[in-house]
BAFI-3210 file (N, C-alpha, C; in Angstrom, 3 decimals, decimal comma, padded with zeros to 6 digits):
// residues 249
n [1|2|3|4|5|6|7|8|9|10|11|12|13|14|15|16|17|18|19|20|21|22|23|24|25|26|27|28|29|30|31|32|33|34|35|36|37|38|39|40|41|42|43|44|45|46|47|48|49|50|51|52|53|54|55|56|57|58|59|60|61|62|63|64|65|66|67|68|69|70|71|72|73|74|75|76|77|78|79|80|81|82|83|84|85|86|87|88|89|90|91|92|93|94|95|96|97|98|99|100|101|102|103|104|105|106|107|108|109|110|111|112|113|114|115|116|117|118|119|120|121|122|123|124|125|126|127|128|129|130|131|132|133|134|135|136|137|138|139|140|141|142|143|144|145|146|147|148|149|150|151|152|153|154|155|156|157|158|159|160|161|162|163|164|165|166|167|168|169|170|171|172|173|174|175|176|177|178|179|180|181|182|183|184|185|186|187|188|189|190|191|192|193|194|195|196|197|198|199|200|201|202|203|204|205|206|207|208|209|210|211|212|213|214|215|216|217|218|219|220|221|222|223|224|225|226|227|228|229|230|231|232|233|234|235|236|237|238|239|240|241|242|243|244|245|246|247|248|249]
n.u [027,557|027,498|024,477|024,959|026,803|025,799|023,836|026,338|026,780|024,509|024,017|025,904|025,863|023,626|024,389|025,753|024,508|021,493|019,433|018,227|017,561|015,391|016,312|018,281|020,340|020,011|021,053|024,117|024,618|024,142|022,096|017,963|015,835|013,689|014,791|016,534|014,266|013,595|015,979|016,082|013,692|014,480|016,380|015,045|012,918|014,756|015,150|017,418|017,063|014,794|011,410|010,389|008,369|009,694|012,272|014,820|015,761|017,492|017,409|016,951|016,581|013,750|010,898|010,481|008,615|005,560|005,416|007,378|006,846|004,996|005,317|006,367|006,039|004,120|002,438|001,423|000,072|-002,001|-003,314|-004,062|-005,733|-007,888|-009,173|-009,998|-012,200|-014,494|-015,637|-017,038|-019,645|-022,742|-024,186|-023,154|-020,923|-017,131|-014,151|-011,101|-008,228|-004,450|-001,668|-000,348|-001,145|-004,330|-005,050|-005,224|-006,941|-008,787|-009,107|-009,993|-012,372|-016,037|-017,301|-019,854|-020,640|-021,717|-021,466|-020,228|-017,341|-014,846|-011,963|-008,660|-006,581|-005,116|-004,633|-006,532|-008,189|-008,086|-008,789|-011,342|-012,591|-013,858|-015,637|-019,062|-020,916|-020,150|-019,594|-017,548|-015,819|-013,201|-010,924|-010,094|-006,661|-003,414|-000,771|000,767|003,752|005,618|003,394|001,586|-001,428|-003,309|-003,228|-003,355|-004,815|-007,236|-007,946|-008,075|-010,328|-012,601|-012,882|-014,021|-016,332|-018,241|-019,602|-018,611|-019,797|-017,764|-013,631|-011,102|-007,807|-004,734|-001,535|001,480|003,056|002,938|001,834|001,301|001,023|002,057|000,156|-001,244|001,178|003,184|004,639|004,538|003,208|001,032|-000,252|-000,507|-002,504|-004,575|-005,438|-006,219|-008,636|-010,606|-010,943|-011,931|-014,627|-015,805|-018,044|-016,934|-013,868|-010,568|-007,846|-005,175|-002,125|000,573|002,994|005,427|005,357|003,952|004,421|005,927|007,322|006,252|007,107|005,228|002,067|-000,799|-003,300|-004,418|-004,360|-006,977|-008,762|-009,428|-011,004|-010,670|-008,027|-006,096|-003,742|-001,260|-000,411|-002,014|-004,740|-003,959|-001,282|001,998|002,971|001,480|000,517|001,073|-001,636|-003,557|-004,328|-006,040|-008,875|-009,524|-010,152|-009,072|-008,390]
n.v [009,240|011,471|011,809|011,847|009,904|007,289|007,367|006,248|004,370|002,903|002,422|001,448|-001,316|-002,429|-002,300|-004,705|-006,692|-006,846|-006,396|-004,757|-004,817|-002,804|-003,656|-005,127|-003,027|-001,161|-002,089|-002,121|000,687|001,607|003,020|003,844|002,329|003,874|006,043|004,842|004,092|006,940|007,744|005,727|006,815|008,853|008,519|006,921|009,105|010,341|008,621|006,388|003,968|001,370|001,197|-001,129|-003,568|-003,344|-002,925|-002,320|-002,345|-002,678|000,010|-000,614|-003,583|-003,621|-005,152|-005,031|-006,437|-007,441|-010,640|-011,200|-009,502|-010,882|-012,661|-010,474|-008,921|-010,234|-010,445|-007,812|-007,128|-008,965|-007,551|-005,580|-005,957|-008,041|-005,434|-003,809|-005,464|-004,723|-002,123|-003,728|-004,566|-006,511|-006,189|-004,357|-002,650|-002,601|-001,028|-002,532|-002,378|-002,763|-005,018|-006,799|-006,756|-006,173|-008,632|-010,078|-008,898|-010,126|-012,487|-012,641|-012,162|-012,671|-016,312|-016,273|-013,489|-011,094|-009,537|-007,082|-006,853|-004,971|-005,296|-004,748|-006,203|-009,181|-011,070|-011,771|-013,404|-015,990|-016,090|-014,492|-016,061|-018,928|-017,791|-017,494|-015,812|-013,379|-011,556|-011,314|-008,653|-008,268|-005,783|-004,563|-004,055|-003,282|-005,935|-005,787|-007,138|-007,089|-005,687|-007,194|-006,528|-005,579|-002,267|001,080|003,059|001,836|000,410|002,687|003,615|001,564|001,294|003,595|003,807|002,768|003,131|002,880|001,974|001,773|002,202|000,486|000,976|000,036|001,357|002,481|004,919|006,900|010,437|013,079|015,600|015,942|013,915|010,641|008,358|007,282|005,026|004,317|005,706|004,712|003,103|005,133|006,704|005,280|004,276|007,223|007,411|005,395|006,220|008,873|007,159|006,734|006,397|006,427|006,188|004,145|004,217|001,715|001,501|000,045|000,396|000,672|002,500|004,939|008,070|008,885|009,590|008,834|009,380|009,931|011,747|010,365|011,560|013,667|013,904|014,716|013,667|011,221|008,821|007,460|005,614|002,726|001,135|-000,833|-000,227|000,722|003,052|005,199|005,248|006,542|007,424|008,012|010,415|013,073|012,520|012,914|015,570|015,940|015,446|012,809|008,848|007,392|003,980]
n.w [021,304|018,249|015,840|013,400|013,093|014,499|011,943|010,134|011,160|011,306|008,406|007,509|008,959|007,979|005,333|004,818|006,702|005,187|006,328|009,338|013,005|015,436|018,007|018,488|016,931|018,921|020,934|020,202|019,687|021,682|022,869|023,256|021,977|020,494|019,953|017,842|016,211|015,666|014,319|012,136|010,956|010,471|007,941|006,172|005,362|003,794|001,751|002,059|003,096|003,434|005,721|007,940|009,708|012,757|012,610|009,568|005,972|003,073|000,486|-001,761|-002,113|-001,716|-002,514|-006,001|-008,550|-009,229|-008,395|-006,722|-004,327|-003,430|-001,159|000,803|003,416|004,700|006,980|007,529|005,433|005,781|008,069|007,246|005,455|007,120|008,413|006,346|006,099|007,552|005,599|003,241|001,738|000,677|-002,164|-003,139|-005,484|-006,295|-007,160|-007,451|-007,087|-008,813|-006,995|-004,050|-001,774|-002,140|-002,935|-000,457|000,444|-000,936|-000,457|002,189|001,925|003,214|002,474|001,387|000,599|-001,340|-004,030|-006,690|-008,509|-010,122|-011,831|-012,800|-011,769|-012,384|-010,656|-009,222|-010,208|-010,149|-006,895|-006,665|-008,638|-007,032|-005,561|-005,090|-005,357|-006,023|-008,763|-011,181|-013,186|-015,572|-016,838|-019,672|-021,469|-022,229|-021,241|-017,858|-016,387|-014,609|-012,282|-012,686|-013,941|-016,045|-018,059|-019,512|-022,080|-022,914|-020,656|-018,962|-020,398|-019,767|-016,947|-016,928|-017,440|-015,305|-012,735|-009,230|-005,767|-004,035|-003,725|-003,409|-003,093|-003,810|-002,449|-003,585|-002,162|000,022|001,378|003,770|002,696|-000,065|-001,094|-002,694|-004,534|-007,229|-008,855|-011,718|-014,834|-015,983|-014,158|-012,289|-013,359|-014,264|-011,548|-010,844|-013,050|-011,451|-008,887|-009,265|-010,872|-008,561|-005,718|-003,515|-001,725|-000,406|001,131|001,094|002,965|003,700|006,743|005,811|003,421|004,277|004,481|001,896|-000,854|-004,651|-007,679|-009,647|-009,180|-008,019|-006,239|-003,883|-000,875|000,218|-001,729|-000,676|001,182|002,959|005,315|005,416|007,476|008,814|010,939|014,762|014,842|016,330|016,607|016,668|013,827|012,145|013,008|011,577|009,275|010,606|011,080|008,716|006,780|006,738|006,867|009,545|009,859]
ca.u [027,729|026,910|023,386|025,550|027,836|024,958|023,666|026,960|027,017|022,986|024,269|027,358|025,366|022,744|024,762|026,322|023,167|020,388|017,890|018,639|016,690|015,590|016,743|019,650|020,670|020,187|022,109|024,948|024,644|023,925|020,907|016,881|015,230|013,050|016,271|016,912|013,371|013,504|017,017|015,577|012,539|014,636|017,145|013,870|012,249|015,721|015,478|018,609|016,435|013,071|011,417|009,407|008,183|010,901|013,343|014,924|016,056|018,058|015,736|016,864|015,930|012,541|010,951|009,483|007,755|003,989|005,978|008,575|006,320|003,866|005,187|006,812|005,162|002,574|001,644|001,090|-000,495|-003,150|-003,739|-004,812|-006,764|-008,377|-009,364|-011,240|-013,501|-015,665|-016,380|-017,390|-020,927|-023,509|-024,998|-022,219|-020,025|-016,146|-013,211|-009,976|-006,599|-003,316|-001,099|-000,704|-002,096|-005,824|-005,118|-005,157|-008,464|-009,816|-009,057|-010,593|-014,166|-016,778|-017,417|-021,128|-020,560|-022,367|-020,870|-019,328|-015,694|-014,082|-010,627|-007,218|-005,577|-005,178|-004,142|-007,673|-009,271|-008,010|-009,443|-012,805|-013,378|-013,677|-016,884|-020,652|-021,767|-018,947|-019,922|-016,086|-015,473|-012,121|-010,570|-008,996|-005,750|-001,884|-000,786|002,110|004,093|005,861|002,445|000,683|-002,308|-003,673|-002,950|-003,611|-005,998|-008,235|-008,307|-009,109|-011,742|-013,475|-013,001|-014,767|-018,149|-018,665|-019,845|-018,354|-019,372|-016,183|-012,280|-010,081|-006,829|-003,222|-000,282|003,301|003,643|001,178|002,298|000,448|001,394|001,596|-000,690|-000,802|002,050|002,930|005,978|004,238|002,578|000,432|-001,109|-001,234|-003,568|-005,647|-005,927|-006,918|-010,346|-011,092|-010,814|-013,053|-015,598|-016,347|-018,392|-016,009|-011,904|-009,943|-006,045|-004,036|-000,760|001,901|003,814|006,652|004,967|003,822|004,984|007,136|006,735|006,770|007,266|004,240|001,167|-002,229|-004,227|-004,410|-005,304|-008,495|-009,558|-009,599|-012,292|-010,228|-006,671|-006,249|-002,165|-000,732|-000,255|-003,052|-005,242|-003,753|-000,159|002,619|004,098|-000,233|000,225|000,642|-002,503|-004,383|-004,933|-006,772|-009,793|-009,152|-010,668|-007,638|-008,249]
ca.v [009,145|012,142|011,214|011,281|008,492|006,207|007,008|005,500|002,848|002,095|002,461|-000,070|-002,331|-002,747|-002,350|-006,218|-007,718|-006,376|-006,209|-004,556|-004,481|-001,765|-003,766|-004,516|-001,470|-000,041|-002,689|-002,090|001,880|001,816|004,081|003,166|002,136|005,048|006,754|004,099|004,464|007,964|007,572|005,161|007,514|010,384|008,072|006,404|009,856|010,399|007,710|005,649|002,947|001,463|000,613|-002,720|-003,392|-003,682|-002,481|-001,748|-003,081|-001,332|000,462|-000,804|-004,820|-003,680|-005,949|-004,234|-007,023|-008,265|-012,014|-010,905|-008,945|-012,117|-013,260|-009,781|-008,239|-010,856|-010,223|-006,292|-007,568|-009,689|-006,633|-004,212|-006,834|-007,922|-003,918|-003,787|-005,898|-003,304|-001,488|-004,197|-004,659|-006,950|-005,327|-003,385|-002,555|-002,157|-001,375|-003,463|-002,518|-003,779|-005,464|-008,487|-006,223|-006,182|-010,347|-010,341|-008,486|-010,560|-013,802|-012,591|-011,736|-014,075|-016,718|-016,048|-011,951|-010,774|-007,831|-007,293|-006,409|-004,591|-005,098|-004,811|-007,209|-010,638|-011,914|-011,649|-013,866|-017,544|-015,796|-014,618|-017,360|-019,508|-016,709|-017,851|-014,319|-012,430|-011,264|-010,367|-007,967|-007,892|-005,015|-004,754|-003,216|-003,861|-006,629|-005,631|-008,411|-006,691|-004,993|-007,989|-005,405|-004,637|-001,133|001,635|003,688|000,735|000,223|003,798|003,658|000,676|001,766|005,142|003,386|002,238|003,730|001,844|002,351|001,707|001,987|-000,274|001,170|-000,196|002,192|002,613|005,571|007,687|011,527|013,806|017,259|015,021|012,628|009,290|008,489|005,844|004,688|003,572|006,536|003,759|002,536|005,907|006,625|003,650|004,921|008,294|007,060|004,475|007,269|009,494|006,526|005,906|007,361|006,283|005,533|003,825|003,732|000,987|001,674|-000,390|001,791|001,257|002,807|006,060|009,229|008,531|009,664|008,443|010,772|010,029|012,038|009,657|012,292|014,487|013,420|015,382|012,669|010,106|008,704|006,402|004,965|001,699|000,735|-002,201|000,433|001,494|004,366|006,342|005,140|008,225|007,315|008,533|011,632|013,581|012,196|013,203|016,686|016,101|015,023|011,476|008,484|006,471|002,877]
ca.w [019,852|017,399|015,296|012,502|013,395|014,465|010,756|009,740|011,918|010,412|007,003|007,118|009,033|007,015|003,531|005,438|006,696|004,412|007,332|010,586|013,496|016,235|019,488|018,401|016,883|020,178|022,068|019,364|019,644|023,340|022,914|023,302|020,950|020,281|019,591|016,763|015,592|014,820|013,150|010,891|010,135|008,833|006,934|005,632|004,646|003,060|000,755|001,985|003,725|003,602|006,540|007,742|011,065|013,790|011,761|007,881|005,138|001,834|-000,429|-003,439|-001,733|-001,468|-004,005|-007,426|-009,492|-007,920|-008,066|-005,213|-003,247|-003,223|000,633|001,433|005,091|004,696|008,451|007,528|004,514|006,027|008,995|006,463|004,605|007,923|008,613|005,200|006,012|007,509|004,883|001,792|001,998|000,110|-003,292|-003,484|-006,737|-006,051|-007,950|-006,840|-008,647|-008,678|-005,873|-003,073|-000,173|-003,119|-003,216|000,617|000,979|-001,623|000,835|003,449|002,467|003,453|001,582|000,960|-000,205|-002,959|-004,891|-008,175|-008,421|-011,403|-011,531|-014,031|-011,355|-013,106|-009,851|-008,143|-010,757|-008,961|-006,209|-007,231|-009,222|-006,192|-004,573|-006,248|-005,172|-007,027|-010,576|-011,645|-014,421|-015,798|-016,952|-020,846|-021,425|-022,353|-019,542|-017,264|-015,873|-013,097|-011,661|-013,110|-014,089|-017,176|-017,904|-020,792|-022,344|-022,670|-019,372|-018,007|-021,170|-019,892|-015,908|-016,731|-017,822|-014,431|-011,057|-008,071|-004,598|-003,089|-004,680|-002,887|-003,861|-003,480|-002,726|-003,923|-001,483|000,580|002,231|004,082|002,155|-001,120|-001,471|-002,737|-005,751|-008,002|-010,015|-013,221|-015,205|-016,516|-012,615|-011,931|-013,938|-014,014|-010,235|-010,553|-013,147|-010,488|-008,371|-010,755|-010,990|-006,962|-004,472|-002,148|-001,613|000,652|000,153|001,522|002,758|005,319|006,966|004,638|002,673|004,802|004,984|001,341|-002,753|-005,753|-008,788|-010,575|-008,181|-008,111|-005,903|-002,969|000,532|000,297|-002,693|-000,054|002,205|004,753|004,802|005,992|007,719|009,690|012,573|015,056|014,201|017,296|016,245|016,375|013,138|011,912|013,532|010,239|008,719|011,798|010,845|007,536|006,443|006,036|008,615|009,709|010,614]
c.u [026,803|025,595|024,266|026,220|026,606|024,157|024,566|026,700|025,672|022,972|025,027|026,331|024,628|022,789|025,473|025,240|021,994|019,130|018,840|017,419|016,619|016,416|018,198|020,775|020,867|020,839|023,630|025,610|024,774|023,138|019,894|016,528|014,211|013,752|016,653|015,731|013,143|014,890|016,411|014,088|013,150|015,794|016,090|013,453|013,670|016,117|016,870|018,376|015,487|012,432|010,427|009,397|009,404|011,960|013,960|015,522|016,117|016,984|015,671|016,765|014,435|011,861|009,768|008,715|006,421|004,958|006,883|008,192|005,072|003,790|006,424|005,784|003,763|001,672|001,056|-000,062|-002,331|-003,786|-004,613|-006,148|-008,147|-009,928|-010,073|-012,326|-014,807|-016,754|-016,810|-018,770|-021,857|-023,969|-024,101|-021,087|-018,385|-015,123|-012,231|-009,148|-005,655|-002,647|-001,682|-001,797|-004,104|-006,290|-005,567|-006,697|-009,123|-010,125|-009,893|-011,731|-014,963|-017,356|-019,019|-021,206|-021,332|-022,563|-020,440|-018,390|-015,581|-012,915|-009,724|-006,155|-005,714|-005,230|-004,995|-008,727|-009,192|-008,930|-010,861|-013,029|-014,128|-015,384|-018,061|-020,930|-021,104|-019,055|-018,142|-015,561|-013,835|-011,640|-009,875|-007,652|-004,368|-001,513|000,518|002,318|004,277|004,717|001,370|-000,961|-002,150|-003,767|-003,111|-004,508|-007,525|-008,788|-008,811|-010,212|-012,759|-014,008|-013,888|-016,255|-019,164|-018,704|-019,755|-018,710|-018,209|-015,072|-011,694|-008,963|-005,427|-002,563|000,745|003,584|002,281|001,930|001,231|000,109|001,196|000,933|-000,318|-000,458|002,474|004,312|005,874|003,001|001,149|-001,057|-001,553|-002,611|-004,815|-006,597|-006,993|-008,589|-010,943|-011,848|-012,414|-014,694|-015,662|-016,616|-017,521|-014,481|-010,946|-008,311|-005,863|-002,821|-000,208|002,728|005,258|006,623|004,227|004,971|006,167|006,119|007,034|006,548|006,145|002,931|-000,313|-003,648|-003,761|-005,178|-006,343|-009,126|-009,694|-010,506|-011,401|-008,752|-006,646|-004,750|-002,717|-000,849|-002,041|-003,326|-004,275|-002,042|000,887|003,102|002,557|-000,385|000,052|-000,647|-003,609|-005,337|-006,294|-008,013|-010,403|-009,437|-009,570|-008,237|-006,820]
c.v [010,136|011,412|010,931|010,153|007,286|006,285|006,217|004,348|001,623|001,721|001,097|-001,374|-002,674|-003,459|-004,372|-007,122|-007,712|-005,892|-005,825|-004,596|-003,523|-002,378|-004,299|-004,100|-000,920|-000,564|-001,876|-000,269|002,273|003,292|003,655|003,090|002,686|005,977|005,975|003,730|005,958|008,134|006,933|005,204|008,276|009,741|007,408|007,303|010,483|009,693|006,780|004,637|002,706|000,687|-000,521|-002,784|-003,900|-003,444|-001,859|-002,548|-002,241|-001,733|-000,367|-002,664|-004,854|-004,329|-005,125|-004,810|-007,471|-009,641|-011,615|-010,276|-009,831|-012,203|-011,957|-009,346|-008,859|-010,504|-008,845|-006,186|-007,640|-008,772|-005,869|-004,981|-006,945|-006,370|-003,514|-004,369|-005,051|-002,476|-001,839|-004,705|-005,626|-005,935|-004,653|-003,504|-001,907|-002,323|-002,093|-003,127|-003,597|-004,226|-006,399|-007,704|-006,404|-007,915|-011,121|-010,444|-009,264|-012,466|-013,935|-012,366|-013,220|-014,871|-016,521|-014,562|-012,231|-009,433|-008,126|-006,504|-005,943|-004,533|-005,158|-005,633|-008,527|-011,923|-012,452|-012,484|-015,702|-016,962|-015,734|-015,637|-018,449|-018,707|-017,405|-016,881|-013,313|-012,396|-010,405|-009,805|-007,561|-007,207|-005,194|-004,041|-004,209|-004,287|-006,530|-006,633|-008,529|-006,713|-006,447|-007,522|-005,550|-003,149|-000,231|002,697|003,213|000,316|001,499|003,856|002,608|000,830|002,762|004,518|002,858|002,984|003,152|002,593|002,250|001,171|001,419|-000,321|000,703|000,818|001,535|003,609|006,486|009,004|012,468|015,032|016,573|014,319|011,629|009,102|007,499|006,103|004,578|004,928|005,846|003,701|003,558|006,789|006,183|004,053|006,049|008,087|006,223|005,443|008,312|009,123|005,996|006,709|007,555|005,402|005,243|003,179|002,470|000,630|000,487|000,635|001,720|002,025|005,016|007,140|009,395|009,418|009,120|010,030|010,921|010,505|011,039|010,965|012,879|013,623|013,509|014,174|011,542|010,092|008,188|005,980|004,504|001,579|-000,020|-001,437|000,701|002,891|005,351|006,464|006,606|008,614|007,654|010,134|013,165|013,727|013,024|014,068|017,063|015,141|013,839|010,270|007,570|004,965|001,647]
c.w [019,161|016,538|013,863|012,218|013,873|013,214|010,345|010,071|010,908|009,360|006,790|007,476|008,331|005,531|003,952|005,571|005,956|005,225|008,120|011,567|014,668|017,861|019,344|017,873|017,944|020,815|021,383|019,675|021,016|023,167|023,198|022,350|020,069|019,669|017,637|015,677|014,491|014,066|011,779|010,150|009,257|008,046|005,600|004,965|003,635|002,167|001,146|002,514|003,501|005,373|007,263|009,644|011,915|013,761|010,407|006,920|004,006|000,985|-001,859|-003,325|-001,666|-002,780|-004,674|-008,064|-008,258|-007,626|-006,560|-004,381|-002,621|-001,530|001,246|002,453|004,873|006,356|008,201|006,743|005,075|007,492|008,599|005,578|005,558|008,058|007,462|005,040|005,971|006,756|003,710|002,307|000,786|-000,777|-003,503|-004,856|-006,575|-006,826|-006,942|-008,011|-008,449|-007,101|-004,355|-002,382|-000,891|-003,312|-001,506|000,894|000,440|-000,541|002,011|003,487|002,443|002,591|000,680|000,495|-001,628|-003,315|-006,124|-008,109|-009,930|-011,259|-012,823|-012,715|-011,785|-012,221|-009,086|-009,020|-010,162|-008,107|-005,674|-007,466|-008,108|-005,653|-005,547|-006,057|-005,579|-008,725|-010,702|-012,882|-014,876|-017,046|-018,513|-020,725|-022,120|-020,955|-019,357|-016,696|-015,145|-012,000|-011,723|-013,015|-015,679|-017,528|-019,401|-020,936|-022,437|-021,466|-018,367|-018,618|-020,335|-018,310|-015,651|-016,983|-016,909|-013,513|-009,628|-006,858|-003,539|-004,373|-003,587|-003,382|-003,022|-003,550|-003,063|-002,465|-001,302|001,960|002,644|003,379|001,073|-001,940|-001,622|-003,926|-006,402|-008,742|-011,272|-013,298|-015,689|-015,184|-012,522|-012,605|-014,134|-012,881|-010,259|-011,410|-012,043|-009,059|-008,508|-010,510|-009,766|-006,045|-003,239|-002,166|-001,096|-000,351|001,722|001,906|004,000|005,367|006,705|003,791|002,901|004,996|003,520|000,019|-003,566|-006,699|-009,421|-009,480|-008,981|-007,499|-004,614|-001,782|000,422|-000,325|-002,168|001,260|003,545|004,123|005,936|006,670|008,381|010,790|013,491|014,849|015,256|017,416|015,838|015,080|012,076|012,259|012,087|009,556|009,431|011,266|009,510|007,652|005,913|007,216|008,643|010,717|010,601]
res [x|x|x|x|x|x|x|x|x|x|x|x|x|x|x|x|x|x|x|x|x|x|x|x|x|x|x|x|x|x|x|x|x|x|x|x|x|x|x|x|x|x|x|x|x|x|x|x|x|x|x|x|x|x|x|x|x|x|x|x|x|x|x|x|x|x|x|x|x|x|x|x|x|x|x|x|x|x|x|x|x|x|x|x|x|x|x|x|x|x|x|x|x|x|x|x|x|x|x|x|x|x|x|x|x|x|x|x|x|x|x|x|x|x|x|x|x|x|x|x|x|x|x|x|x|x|x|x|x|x|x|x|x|x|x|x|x|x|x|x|x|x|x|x|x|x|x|x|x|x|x|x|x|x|x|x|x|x|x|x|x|x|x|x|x|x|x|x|x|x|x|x|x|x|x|x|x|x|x|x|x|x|x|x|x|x|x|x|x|x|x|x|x|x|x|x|x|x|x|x|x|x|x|x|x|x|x|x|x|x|x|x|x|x|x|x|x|x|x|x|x|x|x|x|x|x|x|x|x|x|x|x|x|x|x|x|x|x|x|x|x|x|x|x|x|x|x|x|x]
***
């Protein structure tokens, strides 16, 4: 079977079940599954799929509001969350923006921490609240509902007055040649002072999220310290990243 025709085949099926998966795809195709991996990379970097571990699922199912992405790839979620531990440290001052994967990390630090958070996520204040060693500064701005973020001019004004040692940033989309990109002219923004205001910046991506763009650019690889994924650092689907100046855990 031509690669084209097992695109079809990936396409129909999919546009039927909403999810597909790689094993069997490959039973279905009678190919390996490596075979049905890299199909559903370059339909993926083609925008006609998104893709989620083991398999895909249509792009335009991928959920947009923070509410519907609440219990999406919670396992990927809570990997990358995990994997941040590392680097949050006592005394330390960190921004935290928008999105679940920023609600995850906030779960997971120990309950005795003692830092101060600045954030425009609304969602991280249940959270916090809960820490005695968490001084939490929240962010002014016009409040988005989707992003559930505060967002604005108010909010890069009030972001810029601060000096964080660590940005703990959420992606939309994260490319090697690219950078890291955003849907909302608003976030992205928000991002890049956060950015601005931190010695140091770790993106956050799942690797649905790798190797993709959004229209709105946040920053350049270079402007990043570390990027965190669900995959292992030595993972092929990383190999891109490799080359740059960026520490991959």
């Amino acid at each position: 079977m031509l690669k084209e025709e097992r695109f079809e085949v990936i396409l129909t099926q999919l546009k039927k079940k909403k999810k597909v998966m790689f094993e069997s795809l490959a039973s279905d195709l009678n190919v390996s599954e490596d075979t049905v991996r890299r199909d559903i990379e370059q339909l993926h970097r083609n925008g006609l799929l998104s893709k989620v571990r083991g398999g895909a699922i249509l792009r335009e199912k991928d959920p947009l509001s923070f509410h519907d992405r609440q219990s999406f790839l919670a396992e990927e979620k809570n990997v990358i969350a995990l994997k941040a531990q590392q680097f949050i440290k006592d005394g330390m001052t960190l921004f935290l923006d928008g999105g679940t994967t920023l609600c995850a990390v906030a779960n997971y630090m120990p309950a005795t921490i003692n830092i101060r958070v600045i954030t425009n996520n609304t969602s991280l204040i249940p959270i916090l609240s809960t820490f005695k060693g968490v001084e939490l500064i929240l962010l002014g701005g016009i409040y988005d509902n989707d992003l559930a973020v505060t967002t604005g001019n108010a909010t890069c004004h009030e972001a810029s007055r601060f000096i964080a040692d660590l940005f703990i940033m959420g992606t939309c989309a994260i490319d090697a040649d690219f950078g890291a990109s955003a849907t909302s002219m608003t976030d992205a923004e928000t991002k890049r002072t956060m950015i601005r205001s931190s010695k140091k910046t770790i993106a956050l991506a799942n690797q649905n999220k790798l190797r993709r763009t959004e229209p709105l650019k946040i920053c350049d690889i270079e402007d990043l310290d570390v990027l965190i994924t669900d995959l292992s650092a030595d993972h092929q689907e990383l190999e891109s990243f490799r080359r740059l100046n960026v520490q991959i855990v």
